[in-house]
C-alpha positions, 0 to 999 in steps of 0.5 A: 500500500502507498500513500502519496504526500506532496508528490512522494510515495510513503510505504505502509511499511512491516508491522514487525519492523514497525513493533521493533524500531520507533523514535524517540522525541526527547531533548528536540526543543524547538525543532519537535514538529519539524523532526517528527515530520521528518520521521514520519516521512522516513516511515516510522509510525510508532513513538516514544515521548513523556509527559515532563515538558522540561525534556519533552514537548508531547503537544507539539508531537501530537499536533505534528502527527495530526497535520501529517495524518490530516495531510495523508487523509486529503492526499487520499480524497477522503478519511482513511480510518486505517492510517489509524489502526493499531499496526499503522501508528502506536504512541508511548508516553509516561507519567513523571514521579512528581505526579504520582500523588494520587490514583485519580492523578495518575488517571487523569494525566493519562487521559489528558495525554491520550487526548493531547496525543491521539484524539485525531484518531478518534472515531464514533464506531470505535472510540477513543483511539488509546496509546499503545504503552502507558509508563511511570517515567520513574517511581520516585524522584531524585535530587538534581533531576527537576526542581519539582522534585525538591519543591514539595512535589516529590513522589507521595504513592508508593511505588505499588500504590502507583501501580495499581492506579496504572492497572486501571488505565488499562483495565477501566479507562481504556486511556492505553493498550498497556502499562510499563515501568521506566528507571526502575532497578531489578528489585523494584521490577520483582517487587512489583512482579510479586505484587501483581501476582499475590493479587491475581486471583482476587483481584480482576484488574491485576495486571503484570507490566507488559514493557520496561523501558531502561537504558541499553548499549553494547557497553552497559547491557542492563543484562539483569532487567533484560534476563527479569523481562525475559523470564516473565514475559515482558517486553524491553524496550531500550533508550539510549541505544546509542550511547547518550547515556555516557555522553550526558554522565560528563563523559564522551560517547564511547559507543559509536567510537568503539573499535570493535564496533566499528570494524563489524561495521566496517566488515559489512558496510554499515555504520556502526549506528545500524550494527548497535540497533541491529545487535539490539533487536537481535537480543529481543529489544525494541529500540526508540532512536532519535536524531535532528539531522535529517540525514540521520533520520532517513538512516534510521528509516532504513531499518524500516524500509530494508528488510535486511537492516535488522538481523542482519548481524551474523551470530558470532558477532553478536556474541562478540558484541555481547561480551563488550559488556562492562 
């Protein structure tokens, strides 16, 4: 299937790939609407943004999504409900700690994010049109992250509190498809696992996370929230896949510098961007890249449009690349 915008042909593209590669909007500033066009336009349909507005800018990523799906239903000649079904667009958001305060809060933001994000994709037949994954951005705050969090609006839910406000984001609002954990460290993740389960048959809005989102890269894997999410079904979605991390910890990047990396790059005419990406989506990741440059954008794109440019890495290079580990 084609749709043509503005004299160009944008493909509807895999749905596996499209579950497997989304794009990240965080840190983009004043250019938010500009690169989520640019990355609509290389093929991405599935997107990562938050709710804290000193990093993020979710309305203008909801305003960018609906003038280009406004744009494709006009180049169609008429409304296409199908640009808006699940496997065509899917958007992730997350809640801040600092609002974590209540059940009702919890609720509220997700569905005023569900309406600033997706209401475009709202129909009379089906509804409100629900964002894909649902996150607690953190379970609590931490000194020097955001001065909200040293104002008196530090968390004030326990982290299980918390979470059985998200179940009914699911289980009665209908705000998102599904929940997710964000910056949590393995023995929160259990704790919550734990949780969930001594509630289950009790309990009929109980609900396991069904994504955790944390960082990942070849240097600092988070190898034992990845082995936790394997064990128990839940999917693991890696930030920062990149290296930024290292970059904003005071240092420079040492991933796309790494010599390894780049002589597997260099074997098979890649660049190490694409070797990082595919070695993640190898290890059952989904990956959430982002960029401002439009060069890197279409880039990226390619691992949507090229079949080949995911899993493309051969076994004995990831095993190497898994060993980089620190």
């Amino acid at each position: 299937i084609r749709f043509r915008k503005k004299h160009r042909y944008i493909m509807a593209l895999d749905p596996s790939l499209l579950a497997k590669v989304g794009f990240g909007t965080a840190a983009l500033g004043s250019n938010t609407f500009e690169v989520v066009t640019m990355a609509l336009d290389a093929g991405f349909r599935t997107f990562d943004t938050a709710e804290a507005d000193w990093w993020y800018d979710q309305r203008t990523v909801g305003s960018a999504l609906q003038a280009f799906f406004d744009d494709l239903n006009k180049s169609c000649g008429a409304p296409d409900v199908s640009l808006c079904a699940e496997e065509n667009l899917k958007v992730d958001t997350k809640i801040p700690p600092w609002e974590l305060v209540s059940e009702e809060n919890i609720r509220s933001h997700a569905r005023d994010s569900r309406e600033e994000l997706l209401s475009f994709c709202d129909t009379d037949v089906d509804g409100p049109y629900p964002l894909d994954v649902y996150y607690i951005h953190a379970p609590q705050c931490w000194k020097g992250w955001h001065s909200r969090c040293q104002t008196g609006h530090e968390t004030k839910l326990s982290i299980r509190e918390s979470w059985v406000a998200m179940e009914k984001v699911v289980a009665l609002d209908g705000s998102a498809r599904r929940i997710g954990l964000s910056n949590v460290r393995p023995d929160e993740l259990l704790d919550i696992i734990d949780f969930v389960k001594s509630r289950k048959t009790a309990d009929t809005t109980a609900r396991m996370p069904d994504v955790l989102q944390a960082y990942a890269d070849p240097l600092s894997s988070n190898s034992r929230l990845r082995e936790i999410c394997a064990l128990h079904g839940i999917e693991f979605v890696s930030y920062s896949t990149l290296g930024t991390q290292h970059r904003m910890r005071g240092g420079g990047n040492p991933v796309l510098t790494h010599e390894v990396l780049g002589e597997i790059a260099t074997r098979y005419e890649r660049s190490i961007a694409e070797v990082v990406l595919s070695w993640a989506v190898q290890n059952d990741m989904r990956v959430i890249p982002r960029s401002g440059r439009k060069d890197h954008i279409q880039e990226l794109g390619r691992l949507l449009r090229d079949g080949t440019a995911v899993g493309f890495l051969g076994e004995e290079d990831v095993a190497t690349i898994n060993k980089l580990d620190r």
